[in-house]
Chimera marker file (.cmm) of the C-alpha trace (Angstrom):
<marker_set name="trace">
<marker id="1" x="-74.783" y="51.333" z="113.446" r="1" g="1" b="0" radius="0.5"/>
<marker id="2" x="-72.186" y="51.008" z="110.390" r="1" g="1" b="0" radius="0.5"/>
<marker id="3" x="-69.909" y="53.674" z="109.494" r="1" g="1" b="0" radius="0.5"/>
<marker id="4" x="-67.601" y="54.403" z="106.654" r="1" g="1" b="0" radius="0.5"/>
<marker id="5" x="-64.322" y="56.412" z="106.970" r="1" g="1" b="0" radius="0.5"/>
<marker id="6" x="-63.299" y="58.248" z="103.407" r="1" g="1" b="0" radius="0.5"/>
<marker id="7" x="-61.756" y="60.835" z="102.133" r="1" g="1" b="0" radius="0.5"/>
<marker id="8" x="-64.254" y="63.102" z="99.819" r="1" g="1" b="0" radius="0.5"/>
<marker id="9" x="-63.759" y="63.882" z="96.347" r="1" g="1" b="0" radius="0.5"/>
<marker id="10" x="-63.351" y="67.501" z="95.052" r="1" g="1" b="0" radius="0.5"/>
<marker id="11" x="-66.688" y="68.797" z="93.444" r="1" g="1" b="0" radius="0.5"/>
<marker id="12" x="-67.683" y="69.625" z="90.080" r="1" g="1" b="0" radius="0.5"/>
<marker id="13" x="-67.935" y="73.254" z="90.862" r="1" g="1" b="0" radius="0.5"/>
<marker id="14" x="-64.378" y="74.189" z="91.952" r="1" g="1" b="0" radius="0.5"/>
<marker id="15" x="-61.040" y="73.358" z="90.685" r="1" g="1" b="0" radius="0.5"/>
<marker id="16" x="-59.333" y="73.969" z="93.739" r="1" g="1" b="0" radius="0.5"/>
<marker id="17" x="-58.643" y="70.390" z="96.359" r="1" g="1" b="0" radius="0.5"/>
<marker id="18" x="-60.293" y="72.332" z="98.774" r="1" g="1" b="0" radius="0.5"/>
<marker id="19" x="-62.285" y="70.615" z="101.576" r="1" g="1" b="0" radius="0.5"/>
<marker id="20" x="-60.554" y="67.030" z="100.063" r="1" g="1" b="0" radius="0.5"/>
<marker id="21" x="-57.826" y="66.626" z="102.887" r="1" g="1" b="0" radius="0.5"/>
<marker id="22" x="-59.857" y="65.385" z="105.557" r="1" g="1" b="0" radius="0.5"/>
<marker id="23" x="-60.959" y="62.110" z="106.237" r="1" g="1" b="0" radius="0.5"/>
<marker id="24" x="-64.786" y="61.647" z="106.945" r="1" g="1" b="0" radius="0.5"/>
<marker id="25" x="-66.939" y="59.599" z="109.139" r="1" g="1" b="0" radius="0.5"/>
<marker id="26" x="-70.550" y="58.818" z="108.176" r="1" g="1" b="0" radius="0.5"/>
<marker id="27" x="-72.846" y="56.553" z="109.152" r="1" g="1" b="0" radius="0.5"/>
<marker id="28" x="-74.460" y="54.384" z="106.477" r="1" g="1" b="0" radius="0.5"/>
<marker id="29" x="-78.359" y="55.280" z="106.828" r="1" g="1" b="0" radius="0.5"/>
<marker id="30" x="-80.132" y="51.945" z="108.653" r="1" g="1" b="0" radius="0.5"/>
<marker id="31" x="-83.703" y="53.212" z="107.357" r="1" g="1" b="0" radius="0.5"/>
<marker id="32" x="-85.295" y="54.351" z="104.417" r="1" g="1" b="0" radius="0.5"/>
<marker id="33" x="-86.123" y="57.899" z="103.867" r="1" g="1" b="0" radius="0.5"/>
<marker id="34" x="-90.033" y="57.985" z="103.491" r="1" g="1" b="0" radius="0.5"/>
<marker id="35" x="-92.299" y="60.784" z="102.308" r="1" g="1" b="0" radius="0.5"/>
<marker id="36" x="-94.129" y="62.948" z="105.458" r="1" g="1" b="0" radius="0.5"/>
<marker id="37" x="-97.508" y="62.320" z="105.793" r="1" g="1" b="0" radius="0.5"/>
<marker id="38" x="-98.530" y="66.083" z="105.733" r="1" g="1" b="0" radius="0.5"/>
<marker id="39" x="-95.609" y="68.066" z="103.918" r="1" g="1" b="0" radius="0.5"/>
<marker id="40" x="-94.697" y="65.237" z="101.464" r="1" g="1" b="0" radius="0.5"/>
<marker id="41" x="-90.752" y="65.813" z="102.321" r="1" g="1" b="0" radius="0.5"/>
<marker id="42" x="-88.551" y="62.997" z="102.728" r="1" g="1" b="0" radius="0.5"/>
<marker id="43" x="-87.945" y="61.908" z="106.531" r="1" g="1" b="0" radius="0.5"/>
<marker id="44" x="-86.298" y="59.772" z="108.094" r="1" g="1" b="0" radius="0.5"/>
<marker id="45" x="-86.093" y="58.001" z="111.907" r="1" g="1" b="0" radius="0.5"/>
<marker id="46" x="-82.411" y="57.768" z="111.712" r="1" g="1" b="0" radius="0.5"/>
<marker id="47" x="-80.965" y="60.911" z="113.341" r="1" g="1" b="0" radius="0.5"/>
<marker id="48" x="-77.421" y="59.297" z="112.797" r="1" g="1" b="0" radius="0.5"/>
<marker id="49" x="-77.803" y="60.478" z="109.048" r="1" g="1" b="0" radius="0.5"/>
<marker id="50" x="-76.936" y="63.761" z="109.909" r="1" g="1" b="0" radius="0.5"/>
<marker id="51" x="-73.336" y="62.950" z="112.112" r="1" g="1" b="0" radius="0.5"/>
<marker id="52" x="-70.339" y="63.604" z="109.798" r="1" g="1" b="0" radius="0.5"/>
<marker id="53" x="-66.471" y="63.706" z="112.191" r="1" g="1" b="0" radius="0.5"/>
<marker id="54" x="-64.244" y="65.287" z="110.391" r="1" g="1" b="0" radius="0.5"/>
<marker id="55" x="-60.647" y="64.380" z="111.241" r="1" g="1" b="0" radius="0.5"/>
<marker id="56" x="-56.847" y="65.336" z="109.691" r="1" g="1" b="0" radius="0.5"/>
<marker id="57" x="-55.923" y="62.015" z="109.238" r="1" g="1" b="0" radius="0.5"/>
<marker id="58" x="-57.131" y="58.667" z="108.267" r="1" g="1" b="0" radius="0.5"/>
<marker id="59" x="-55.630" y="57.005" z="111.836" r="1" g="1" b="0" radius="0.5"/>
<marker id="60" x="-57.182" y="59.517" z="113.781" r="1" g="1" b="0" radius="0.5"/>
<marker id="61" x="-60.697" y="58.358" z="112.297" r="1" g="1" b="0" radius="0.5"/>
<marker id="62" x="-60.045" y="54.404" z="112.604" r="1" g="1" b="0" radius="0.5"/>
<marker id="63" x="-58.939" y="55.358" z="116.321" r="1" g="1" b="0" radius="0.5"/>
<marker id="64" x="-62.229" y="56.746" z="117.468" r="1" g="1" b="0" radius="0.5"/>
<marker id="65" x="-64.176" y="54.152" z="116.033" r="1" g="1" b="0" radius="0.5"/>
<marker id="66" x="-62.516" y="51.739" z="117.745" r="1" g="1" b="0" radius="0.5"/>
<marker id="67" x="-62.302" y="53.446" z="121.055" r="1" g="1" b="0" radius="0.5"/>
<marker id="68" x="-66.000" y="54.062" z="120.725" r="1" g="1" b="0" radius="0.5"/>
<marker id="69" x="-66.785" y="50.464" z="119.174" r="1" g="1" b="0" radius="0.5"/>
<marker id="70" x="-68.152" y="51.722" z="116.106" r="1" g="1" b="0" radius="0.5"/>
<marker id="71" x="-68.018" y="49.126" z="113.195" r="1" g="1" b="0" radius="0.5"/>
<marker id="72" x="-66.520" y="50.717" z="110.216" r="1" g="1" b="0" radius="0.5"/>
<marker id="73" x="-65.337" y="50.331" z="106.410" r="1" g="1" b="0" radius="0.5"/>
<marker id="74" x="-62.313" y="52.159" z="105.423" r="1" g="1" b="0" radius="0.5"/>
<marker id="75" x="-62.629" y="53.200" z="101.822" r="1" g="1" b="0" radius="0.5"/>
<marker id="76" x="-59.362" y="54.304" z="100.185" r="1" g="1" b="0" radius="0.5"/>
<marker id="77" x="-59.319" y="57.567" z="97.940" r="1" g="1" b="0" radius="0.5"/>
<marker id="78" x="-58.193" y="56.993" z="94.427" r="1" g="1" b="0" radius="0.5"/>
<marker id="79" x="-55.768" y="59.427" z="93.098" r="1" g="1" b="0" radius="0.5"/>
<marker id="80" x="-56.481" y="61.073" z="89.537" r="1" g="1" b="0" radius="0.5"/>
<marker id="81" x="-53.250" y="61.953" z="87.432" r="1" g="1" b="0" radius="0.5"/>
<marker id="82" x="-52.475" y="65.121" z="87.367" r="1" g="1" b="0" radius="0.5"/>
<marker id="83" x="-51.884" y="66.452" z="83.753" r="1" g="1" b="0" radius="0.5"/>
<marker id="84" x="-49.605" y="69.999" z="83.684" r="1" g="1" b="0" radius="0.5"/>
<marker id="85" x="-50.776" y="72.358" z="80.949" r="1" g="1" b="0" radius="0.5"/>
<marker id="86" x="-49.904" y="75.744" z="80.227" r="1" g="1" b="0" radius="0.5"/>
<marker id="87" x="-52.146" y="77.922" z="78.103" r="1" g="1" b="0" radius="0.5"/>
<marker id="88" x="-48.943" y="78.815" z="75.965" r="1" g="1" b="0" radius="0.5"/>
<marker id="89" x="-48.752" y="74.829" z="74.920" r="1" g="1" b="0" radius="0.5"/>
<marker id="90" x="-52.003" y="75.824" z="73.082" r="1" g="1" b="0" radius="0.5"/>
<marker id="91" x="-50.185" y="77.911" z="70.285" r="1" g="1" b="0" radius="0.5"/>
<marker id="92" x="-46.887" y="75.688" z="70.667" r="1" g="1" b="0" radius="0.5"/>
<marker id="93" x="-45.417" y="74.972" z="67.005" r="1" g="1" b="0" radius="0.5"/>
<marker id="94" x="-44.614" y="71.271" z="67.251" r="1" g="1" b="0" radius="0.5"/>
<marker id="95" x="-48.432" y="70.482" z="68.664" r="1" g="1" b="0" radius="0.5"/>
<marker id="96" x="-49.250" y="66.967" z="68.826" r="1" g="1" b="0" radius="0.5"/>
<marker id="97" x="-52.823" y="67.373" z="68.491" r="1" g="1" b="0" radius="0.5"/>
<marker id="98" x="-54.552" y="69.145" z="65.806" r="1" g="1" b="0" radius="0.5"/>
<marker id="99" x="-56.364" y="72.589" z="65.745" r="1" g="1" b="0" radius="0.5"/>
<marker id="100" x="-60.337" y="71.441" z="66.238" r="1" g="1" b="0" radius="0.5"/>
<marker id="101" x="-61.627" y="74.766" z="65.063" r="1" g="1" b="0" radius="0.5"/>
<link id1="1" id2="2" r="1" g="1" b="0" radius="0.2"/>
<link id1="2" id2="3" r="1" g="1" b="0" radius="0.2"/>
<link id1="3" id2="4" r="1" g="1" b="0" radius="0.2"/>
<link id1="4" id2="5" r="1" g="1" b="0" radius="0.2"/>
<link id1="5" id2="6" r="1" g="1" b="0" radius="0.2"/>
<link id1="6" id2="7" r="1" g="1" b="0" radius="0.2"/>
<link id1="7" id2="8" r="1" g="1" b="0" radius="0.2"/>
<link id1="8" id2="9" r="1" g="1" b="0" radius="0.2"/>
<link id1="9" id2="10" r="1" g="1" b="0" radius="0.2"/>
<link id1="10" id2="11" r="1" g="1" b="0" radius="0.2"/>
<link id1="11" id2="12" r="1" g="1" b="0" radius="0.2"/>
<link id1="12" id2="13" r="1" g="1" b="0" radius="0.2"/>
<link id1="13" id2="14" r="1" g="1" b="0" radius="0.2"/>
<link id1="14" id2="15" r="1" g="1" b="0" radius="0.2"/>
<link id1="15" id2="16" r="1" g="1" b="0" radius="0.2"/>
<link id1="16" id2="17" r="1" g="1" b="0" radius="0.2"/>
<link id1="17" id2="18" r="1" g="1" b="0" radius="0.2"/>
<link id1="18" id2="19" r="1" g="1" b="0" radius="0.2"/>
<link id1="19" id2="20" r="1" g="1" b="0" radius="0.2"/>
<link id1="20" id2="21" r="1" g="1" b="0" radius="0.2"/>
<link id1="21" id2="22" r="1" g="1" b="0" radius="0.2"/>
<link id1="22" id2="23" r="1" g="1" b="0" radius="0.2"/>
<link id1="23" id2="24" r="1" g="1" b="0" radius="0.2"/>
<link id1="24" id2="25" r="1" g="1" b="0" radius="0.2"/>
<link id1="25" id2="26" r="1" g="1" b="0" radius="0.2"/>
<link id1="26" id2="27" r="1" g="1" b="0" radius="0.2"/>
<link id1="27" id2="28" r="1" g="1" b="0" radius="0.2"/>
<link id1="28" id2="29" r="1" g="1" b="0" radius="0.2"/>
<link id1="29" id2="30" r="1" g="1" b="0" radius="0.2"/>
<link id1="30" id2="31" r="1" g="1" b="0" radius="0.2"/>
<link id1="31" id2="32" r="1" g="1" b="0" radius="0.2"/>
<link id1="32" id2="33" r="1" g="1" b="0" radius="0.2"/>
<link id1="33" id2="34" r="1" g="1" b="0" radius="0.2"/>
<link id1="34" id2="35" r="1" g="1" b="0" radius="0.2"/>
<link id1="35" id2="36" r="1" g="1" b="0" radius="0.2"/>
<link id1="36" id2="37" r="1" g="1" b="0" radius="0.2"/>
<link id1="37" id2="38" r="1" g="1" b="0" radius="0.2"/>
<link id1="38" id2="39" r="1" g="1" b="0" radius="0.2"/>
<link id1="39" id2="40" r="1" g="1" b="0" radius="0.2"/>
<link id1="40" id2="41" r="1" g="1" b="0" radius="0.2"/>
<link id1="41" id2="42" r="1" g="1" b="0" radius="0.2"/>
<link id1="42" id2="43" r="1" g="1" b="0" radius="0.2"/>
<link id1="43" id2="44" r="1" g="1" b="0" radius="0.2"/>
<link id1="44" id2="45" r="1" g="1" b="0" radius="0.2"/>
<link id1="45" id2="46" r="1" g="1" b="0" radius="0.2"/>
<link id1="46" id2="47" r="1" g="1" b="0" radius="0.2"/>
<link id1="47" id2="48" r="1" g="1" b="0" radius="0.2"/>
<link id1="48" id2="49" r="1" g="1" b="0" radius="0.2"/>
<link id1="49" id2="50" r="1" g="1" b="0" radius="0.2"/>
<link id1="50" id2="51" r="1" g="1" b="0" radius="0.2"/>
<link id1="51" id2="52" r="1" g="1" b="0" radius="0.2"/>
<link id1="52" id2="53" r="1" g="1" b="0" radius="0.2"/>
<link id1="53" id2="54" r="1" g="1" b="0" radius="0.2"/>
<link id1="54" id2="55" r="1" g="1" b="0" radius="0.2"/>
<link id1="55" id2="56" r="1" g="1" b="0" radius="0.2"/>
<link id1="56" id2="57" r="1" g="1" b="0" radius="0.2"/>
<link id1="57" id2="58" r="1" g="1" b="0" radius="0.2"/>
<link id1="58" id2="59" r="1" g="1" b="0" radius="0.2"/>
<link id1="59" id2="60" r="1" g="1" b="0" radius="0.2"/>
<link id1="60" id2="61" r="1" g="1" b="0" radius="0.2"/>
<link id1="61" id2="62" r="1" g="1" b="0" radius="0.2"/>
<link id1="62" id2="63" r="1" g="1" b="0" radius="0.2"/>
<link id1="63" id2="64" r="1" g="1" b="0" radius="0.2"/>
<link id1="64" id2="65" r="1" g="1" b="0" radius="0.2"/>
<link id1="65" id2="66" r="1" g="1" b="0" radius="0.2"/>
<link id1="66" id2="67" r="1" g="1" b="0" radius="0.2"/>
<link id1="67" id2="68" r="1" g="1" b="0" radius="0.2"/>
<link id1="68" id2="69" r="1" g="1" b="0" radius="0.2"/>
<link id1="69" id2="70" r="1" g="1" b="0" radius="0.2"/>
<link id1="70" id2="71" r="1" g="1" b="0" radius="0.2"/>
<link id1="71" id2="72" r="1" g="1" b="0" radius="0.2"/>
<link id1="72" id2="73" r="1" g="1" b="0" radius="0.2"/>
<link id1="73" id2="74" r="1" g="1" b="0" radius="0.2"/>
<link id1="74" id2="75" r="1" g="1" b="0" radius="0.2"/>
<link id1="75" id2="76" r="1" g="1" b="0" radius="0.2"/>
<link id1="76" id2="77" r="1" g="1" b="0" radius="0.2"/>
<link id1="77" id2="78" r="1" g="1" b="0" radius="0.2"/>
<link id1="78" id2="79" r="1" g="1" b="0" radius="0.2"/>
<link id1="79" id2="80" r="1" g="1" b="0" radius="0.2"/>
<link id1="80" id2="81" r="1" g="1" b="0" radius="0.2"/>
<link id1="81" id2="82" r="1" g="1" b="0" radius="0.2"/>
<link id1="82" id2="83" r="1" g="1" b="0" radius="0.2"/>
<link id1="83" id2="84" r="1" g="1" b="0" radius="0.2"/>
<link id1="84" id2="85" r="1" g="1" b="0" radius="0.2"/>
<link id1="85" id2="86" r="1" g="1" b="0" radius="0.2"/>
<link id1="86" id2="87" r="1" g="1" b="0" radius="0.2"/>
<link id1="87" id2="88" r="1" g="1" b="0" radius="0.2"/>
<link id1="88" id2="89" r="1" g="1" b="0" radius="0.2"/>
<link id1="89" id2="90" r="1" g="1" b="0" radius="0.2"/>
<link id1="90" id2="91" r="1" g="1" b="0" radius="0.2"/>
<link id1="91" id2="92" r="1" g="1" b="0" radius="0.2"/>
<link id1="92" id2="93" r="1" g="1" b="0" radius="0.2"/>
<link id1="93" id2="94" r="1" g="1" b="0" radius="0.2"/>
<link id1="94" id2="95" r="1" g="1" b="0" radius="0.2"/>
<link id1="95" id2="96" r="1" g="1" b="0" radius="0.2"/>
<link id1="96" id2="97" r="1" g="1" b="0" radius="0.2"/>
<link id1="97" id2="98" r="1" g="1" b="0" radius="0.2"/>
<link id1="98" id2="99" r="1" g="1" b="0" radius="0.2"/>
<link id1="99" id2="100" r="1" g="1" b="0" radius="0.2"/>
<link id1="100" id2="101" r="1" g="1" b="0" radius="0.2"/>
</marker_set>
């Protein structure tokens, strides 16, 4: 029973941080999903595949795995520049980039 504390990255489909603040504990799957002999979905014995603890900060997470013995990897979120644009930079005279239509 491993786990791995991290904070998620935002999605593809919003542009919005939401759901991004929170640090995450999973447990890293110790079998193999296989197919089900009679519906052909993908199955699995491991039941702790399913536990995800959400928690405000990343102490908060490293505490209760520790108080409840839980081996765990802490993996660090990379931060992404942010770039500031304004729409009106788009039709700015002294453009640095050329028109590419």
């Amino acid at each position: 029973m491993f786990a791995k504390i991290y904070r998620p990255a935002k999605t593809a489909m919003q542009s919005g941080r939401a759901k991004s603040h929170d640090w995450l504990l999973e447990f890293i799957p110790e079998m193999a999903r296989r197919p089900d002999p009679l519906m052909g979905w993908a199955s699995s014995g491991d039941t702790r595949r399913q536990v995800r603890l959400s928690f405000e900060t990343r102490d908060e997470a490293v505490a209760y795995a520790q108080r409840h013995a839980i081996p765990f990897q802490v993996i660090e979120a990379r931060e992404t520049p942010r770039r500031i644009k304004t729409y009106a930079s788009n039709f700015a005279h002294d453009r640095k980039e050329p028109w590419s239509h």
